[in-house]
C-alpha positions as CSV (number, residue, x, y, z in Angstrom):
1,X,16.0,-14.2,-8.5
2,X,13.1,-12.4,-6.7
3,X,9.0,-13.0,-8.2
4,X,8.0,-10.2,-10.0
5,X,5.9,-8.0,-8.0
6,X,2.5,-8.3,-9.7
7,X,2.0,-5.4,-12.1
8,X,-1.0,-3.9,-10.7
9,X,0.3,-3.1,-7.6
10,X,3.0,-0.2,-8.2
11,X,0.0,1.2,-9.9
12,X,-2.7,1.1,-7.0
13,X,-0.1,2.0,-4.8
14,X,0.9,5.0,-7.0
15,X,-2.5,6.2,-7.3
16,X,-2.9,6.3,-3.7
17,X,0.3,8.4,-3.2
18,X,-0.6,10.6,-6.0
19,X,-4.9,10.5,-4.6
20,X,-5.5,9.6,-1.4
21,X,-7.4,12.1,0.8
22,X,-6.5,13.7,4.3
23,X,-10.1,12.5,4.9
24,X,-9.7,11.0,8.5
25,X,-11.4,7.9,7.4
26,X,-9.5,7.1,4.1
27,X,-6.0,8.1,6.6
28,X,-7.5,5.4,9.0
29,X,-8.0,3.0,6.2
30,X,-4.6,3.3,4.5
31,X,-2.9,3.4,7.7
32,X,-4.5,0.1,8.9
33,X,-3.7,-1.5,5.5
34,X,0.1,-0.7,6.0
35,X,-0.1,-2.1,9.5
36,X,-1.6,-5.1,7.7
37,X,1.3,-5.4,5.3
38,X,4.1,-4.8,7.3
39,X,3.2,-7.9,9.7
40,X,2.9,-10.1,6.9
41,X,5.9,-12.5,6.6
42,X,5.0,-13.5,3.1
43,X,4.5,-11.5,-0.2
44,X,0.8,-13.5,-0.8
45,X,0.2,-12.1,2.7
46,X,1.0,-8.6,1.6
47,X,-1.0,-9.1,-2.0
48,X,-3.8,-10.1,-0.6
49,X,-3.4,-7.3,2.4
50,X,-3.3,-4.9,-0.7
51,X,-5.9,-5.7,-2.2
52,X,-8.4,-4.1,0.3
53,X,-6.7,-0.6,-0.5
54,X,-9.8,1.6,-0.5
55,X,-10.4,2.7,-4.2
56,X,-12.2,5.2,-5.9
57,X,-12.0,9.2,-6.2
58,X,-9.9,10.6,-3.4
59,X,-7.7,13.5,-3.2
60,X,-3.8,13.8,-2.8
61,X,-2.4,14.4,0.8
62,X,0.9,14.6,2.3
63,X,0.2,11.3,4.8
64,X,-0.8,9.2,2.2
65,X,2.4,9.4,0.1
66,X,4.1,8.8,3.3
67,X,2.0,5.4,3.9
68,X,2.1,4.5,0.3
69,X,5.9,4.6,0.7
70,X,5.8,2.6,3.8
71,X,4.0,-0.3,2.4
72,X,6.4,-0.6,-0.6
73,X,8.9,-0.5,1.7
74,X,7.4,-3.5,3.1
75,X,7.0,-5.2,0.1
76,X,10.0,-4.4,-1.1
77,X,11.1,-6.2,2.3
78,X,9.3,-9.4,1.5
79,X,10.6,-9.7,-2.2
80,X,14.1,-9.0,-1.0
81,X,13.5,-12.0,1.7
């Protein structure tokens, strides 16, 4: 049976599909959190990676759905492992 993923995540990572900005400095950010992710090997990695999602108010955009998606995809990866 696969660990839950912690509860807080789907949410975080939903609200950065739903509001994270085109701003290229959030784009930067999110992108270099999914790099971060993806390379982990173990789901701890990828919390912990996760955890330094940026946060606050930020507006919706088209790349950060698409980098929200990548990192669950990654973590789905790890729980699946």
């Amino acid at each position: 049976m696969l660990p839950p993923i912690p509860s807080r995540w789907p949410g975080v990572l939903a609200a950065l599909a739903l509001g994270a900005g085109c701003d290229d400095r959030e784009a930067a950010d999110l992108a270099r959190v999914k790099t971060e992710v993806c390379a982990c090997k173990t789901s701890t990695c990828a919390q912990a990676a996760l955890a330094r999602l940026p946060t606050g108010k930020v507006t919706a955009s088209h790349r950060a759905q698409g980098l929200a998606r990548a990192m669950l995809d990654c973590v789905a990866r790890l729980y699946e492992a």
